[in-house]
Each structure stands twice: as C-alpha cells, then as structure tokens.
N, C-alpha and C positions, 0 to 999 in steps of 0.2 A: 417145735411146731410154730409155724408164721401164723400167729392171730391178727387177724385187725379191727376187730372190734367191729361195730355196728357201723356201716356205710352206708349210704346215701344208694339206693339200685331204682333205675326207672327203666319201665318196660313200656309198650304201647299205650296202655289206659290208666297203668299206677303209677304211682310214685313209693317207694319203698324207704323207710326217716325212721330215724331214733324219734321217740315222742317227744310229746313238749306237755309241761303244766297243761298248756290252752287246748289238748286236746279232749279234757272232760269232758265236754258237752257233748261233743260226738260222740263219743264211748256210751255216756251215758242214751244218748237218742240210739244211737246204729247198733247196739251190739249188746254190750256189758252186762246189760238191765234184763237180757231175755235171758229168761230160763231154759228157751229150746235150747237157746246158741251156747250158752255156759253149759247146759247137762250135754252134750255133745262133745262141747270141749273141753268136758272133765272139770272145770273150773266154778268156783261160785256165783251166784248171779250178786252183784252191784247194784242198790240204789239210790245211790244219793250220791253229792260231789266230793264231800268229807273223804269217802272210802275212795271215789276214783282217783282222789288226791292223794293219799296216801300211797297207794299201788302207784301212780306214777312218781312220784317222788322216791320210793324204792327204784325205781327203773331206771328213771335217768342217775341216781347215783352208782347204781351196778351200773354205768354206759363208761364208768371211769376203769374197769376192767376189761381189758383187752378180750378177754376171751368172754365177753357177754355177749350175744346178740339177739336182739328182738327187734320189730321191726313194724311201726306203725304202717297198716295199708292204705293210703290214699288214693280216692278215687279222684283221675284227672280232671274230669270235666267237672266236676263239685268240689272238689277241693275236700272235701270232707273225708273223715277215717271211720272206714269202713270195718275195720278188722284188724286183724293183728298177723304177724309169722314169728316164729322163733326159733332157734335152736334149744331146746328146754334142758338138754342134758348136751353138755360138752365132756368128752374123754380124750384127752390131751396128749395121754399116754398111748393110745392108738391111731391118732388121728381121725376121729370120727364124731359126731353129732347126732342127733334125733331132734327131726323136723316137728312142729307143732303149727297148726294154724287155725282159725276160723275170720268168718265172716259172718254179719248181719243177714238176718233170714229175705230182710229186704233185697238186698245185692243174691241173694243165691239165684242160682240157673243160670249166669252171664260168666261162667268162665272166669272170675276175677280169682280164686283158690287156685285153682291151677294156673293162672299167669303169672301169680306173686311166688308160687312154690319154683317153676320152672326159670326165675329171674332169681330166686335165691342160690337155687342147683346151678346156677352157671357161673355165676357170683364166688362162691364159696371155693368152686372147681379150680376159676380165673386165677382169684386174688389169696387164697389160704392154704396154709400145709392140708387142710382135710382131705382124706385118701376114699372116706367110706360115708354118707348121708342114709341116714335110716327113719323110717317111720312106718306109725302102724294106726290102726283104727277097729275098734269095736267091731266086731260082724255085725251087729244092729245097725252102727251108722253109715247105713249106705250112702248119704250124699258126701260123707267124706273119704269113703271107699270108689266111689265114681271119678273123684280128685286124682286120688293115688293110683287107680288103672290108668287112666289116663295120661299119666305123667310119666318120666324116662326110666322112672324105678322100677323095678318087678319084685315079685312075691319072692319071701324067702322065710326059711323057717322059725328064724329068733332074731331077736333084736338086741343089742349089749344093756339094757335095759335089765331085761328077762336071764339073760345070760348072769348079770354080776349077782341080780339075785336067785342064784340058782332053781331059777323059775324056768317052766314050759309055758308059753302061751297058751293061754282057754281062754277062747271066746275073741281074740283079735287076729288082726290080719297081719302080715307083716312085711312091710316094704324096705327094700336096699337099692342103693344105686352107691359103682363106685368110679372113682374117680379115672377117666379117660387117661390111657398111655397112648402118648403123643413121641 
C-alpha cells in the first residue's frame, strides 16, 4: 500500500498542515477547550497548554510514520486552526481508512467540514494506495451528519471499524466512498 503520510492539501478557504507546537493557542481558543465540540467529536475536552502540548507532541512524532495522518484545519483568511481531520483508523491490509473531523462551534455553518473532508477524499484518491474512505457519526449529531450528506460518500451499512469488532452499528450512521476506476 503507497502511504505518504500527512501532506500539505489546500483548498479555497483552508489550508490542510501537519501541526506544529505553536498551534496551542488556537486549539486551545477555537476548538479543544469546548465540551460541545469534543463530546461530538468523541474526544476529551483540553484545558490548559500542558495537555495541548502533550497531544501535540504525540502527533507530530506519529507524523514520522508514513501511514499517520491528521491534519491541522487552517482558516485562510485568519490564519488560525480551526479544527482538526484525520484518518483515525488506518487498515493497510485493505486499503482503507476512517475519516474523523471537527471544527470550532465558532466556524460551524460556513462549510469549512465539508471543504476540508472533500480536499482530503480527493487527496487520499490522487496520491494513496486507499481503495475505500469510511466514516460515520452518531444519529444525534446532526450537524456532523449534514457534513456527511453532503459530501461524495453515501450511506452504507458498516463500517470496518464495527465489522473487526464483530459489532452492528446502533445508534450511528455510516458513510463510504470508494475510490474512482479511471
């Protein structure tokens, strides 16, 4: 499988970067700190630099394995980091991934999720062995379900997530897109 690891992807308004140290402060103002935006995203809420420092220091050391990728959101015109994308689960063995993203409650309603997901799905398509891009979302979290309608993927039944743990999805939704024969 061709990895390449976390690249540089800009689209219209973002900019799509491996993190840096220096992006603490944003995390901690835009995003990190909120409990909507973490219980959403499944993830814990952040308060302080100590801890952003640490999760980024994890990160950019995973950025030395080829098949890591997460993906600071920068908004163009601020320059600041808005949010995050990821592939949270790589399977190597299949070719495939599971998407993951959020954003600051401040940036929601401008399209910015779906423009950083649809530059990642092209990305991934372009430059990677990946065959299959997957993701799914809570039935409660509609504004991340409004993302994933919207986006090139459609509903499907499982996710290789659900699948290896010989789990049925209850209570998520679950998105696929695979990869274009050219």
């Amino acid at each position: 499988m061709n990895h390449t690891g976390t690249s540089t992807i800009e689209s219209e308004r973002l900019i799509l970067r491996r993190f840096a140290l220096s992006d603490g402060a944003d995390m901690l103002a835009n995003w990190i700190s909120e409990p909507q935006v973490q219980y959403e995203y499944g993830e814990p809420v952040y308060t302080d630099e100590a801890q952003v420092g640490a999760l980024l220091a994890k990160w950019i050391t995973a950025y030395e394995q080829p098949d890591f990728y997460r993906w600071a959101i920068i908004e163009r015109v601020s320059g600041h980091c808005i949010g995050q994308i990821a592939f949270c689960r790589v399977y190597s063995d299949i070719a495939a991934a599971e998407i993951e993203y959020c954003i600051g409650s401040r940036f929601w309603g401008h399209g910015y999720a779906g423009e950083a997901l649809s530059a990642v799905i092209a990305y991934a398509f372009a430059n990677t062995g990946f065959e299959k891009l997957e993701a799914y979302h809570r039935a409660e979290n509609v504004k991340s379900g409004r993302v994933l309608e919207k986006s090139s993927m459609h509903i499907t039944d499982n996710v290789e997530r659900f699948r290896r743990a010989g789990e049925t999805p209850a209570g998520e939704v679950c998105y696929c897109i695979e990869k274009p024969v050219r």
